[in-house]
N, C-alpha and C positions, 0 to 999 in steps of 0.2 A: 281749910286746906290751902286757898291761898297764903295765908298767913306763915303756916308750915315752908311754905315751897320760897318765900323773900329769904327768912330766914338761913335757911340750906345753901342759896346763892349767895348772901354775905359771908355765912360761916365760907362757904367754896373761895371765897377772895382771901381770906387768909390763912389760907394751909401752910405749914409749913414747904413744902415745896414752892408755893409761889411767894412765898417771904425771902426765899433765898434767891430767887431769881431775879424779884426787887432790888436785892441788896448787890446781888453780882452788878444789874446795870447802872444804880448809882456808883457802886464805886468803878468801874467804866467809863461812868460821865465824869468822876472827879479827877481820874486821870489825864481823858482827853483834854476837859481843861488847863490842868497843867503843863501840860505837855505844848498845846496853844499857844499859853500862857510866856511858857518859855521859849516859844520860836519870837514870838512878835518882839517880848523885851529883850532879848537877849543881846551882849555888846558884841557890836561886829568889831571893834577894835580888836578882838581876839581870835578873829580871822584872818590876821595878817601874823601872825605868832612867829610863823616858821622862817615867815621873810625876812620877819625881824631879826632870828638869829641868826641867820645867814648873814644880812648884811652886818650885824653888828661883827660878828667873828669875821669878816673881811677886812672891816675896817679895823680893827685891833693889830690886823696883820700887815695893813698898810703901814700901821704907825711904827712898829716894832720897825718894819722895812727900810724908816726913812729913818730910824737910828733912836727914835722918839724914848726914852725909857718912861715906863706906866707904872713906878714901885709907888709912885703917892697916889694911886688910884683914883684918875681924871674921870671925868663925866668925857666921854670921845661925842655924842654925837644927841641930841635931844629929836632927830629923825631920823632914826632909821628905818621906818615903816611909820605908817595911820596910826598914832597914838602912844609911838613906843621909841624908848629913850635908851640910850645905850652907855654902860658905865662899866669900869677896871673898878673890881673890889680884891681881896686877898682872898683867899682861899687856907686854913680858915678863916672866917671875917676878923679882922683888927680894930676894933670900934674907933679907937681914939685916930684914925687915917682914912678910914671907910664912909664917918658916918660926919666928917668937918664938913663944912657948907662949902670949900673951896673946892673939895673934892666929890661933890653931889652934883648933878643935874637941877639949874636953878628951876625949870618951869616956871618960868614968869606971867605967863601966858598958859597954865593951866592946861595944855595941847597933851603932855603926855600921862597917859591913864597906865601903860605900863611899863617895866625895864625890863631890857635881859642886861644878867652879871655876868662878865667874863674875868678868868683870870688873868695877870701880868702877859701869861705865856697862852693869851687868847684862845683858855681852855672855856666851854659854857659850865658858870658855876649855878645859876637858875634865874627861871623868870618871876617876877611878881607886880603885883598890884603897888601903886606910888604911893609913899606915904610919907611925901616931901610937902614942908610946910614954907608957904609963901614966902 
């Protein structure tokens, strides 16, 4: 009888109901980890985003003001926020004016992880991740 009554409790441990209940708190747990996961690593360089294009489309506006013309699309400013570099591309992009070394942000120094693009007439054409080489 004993013997009967272990068995009945191990079969009891996996019913279907409590398989799924199982299953719902692992994947619960694999969320919360990620989720963790993503507050701890996450780049705060990308917390300054909006600042970033605000100053950058100021100072676009500054230059335009002081007469500066922007058609060879200048690198204007390697800070203008925490990590973020600010450059005049075309709109649509023109590779062979957009993508010369004289008209890039040098990051010498590595400091910027991202740009915002503005156009000539210091419109926002997007931001992105750097992918200027030394």
């Amino acid at each position: 009888m004993n013997k009967k009554k272990k068995k009945k409790e191990k079969f009891n441990l996996f019913r279907p109901s409590k398989i799924s209940l199982y299953l719902y708190v692992i994947i619960l747990g694999i969320i919360l980890v990620f989720g963790i996961l993503n507050i701890v690593f996450r780049d705060a360089t990308l917390d300054y985003e909006e600042e970033a294009i605000e100053n950058c489309v100021a100072l676009c506006k500054q230059e335009l003001a002081k007469g500066n013309l922007l058609e060879s699309g200048p690198c204007l400013s390697e800070n203008v926020a925490l990590g973020w570099g600010c450059d005049v591309v075309h709109s649509p992009r023109v590779s062979f004016l957009d993508d010369q070394k004289e008209n890039m942000c040098e990051n010498k120094d590595g400091t910027i992880k991202y740009l915002v693009e503005v156009t000539k007439t210091c419109e926002l054409v997007r931001t992105n991740s750097v992918s200027i080489v030394k």
